[in-house]
C-alpha positions as CSV (number, residue, x, y, z in Angstrom):
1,X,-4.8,18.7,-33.3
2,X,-5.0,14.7,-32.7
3,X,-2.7,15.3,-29.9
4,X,-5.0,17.9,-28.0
5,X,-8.3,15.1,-29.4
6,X,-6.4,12.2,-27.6
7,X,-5.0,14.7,-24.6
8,X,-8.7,15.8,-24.0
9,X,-10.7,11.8,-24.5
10,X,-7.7,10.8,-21.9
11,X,-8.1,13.1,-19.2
12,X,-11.8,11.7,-18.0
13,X,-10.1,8.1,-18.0
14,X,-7.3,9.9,-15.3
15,X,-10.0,10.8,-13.0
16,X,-12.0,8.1,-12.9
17,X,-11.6,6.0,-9.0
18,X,-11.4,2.3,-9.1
19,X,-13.5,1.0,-6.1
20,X,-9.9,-0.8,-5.5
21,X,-8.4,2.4,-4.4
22,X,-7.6,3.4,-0.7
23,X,-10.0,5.2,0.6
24,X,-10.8,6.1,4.3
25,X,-9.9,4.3,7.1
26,X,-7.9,1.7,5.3
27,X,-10.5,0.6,3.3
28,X,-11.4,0.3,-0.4
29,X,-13.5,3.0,-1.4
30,X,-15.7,0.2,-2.9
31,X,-16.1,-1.3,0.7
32,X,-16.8,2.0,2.2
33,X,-19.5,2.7,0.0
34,X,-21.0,-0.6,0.8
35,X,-20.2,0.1,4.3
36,X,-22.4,3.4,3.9
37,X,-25.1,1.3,2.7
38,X,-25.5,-1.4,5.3
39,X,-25.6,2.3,7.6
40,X,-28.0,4.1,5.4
41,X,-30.3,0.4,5.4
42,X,-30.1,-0.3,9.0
43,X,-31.1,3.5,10.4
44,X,-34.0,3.4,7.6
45,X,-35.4,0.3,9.8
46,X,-38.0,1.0,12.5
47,X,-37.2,0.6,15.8
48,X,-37.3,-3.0,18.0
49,X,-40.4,-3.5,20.0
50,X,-39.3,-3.2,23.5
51,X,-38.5,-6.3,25.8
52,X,-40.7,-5.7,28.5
53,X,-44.5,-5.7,28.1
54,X,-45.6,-2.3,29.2
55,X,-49.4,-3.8,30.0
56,X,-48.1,-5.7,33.3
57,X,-47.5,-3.8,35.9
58,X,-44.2,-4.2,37.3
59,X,-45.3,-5.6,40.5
60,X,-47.1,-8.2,39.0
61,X,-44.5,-9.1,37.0
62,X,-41.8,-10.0,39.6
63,X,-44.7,-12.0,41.8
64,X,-44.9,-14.5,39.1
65,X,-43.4,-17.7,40.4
């Protein structure tokens, strides 16, 4: 009985992942997640406003001295 009680409050310590273990691409699985992050936070941003101001027209903007 104690063995099968210490068997079974062992078993979920065997699964658990340190973020220290490989993981893809020859990184930790702890700096893949954080990896995942800095993706997920970046894409979330809104977009740049574009470079070139779309009131002048572009005519006018390549006569300027």
């Amino acid at each position: 009985m104690r063995t099968a009680l210490a068997l079974a409050l062992m078993l979920p310590l065997a699964a658990c992942q340190q973020d220290s273990d490989p993981g893809p691409g020859g990184v930790t699985r702890g700096e893949a997640r954080a990896l995942d992050e800095a993706a997920t936070m970046l894409d979330s941003r809104p977009a740049p406003p574009p470079l070139v101001d779309a009131t002048v027209p572009a005519d006018a903007a390549s006569a300027a001295p």
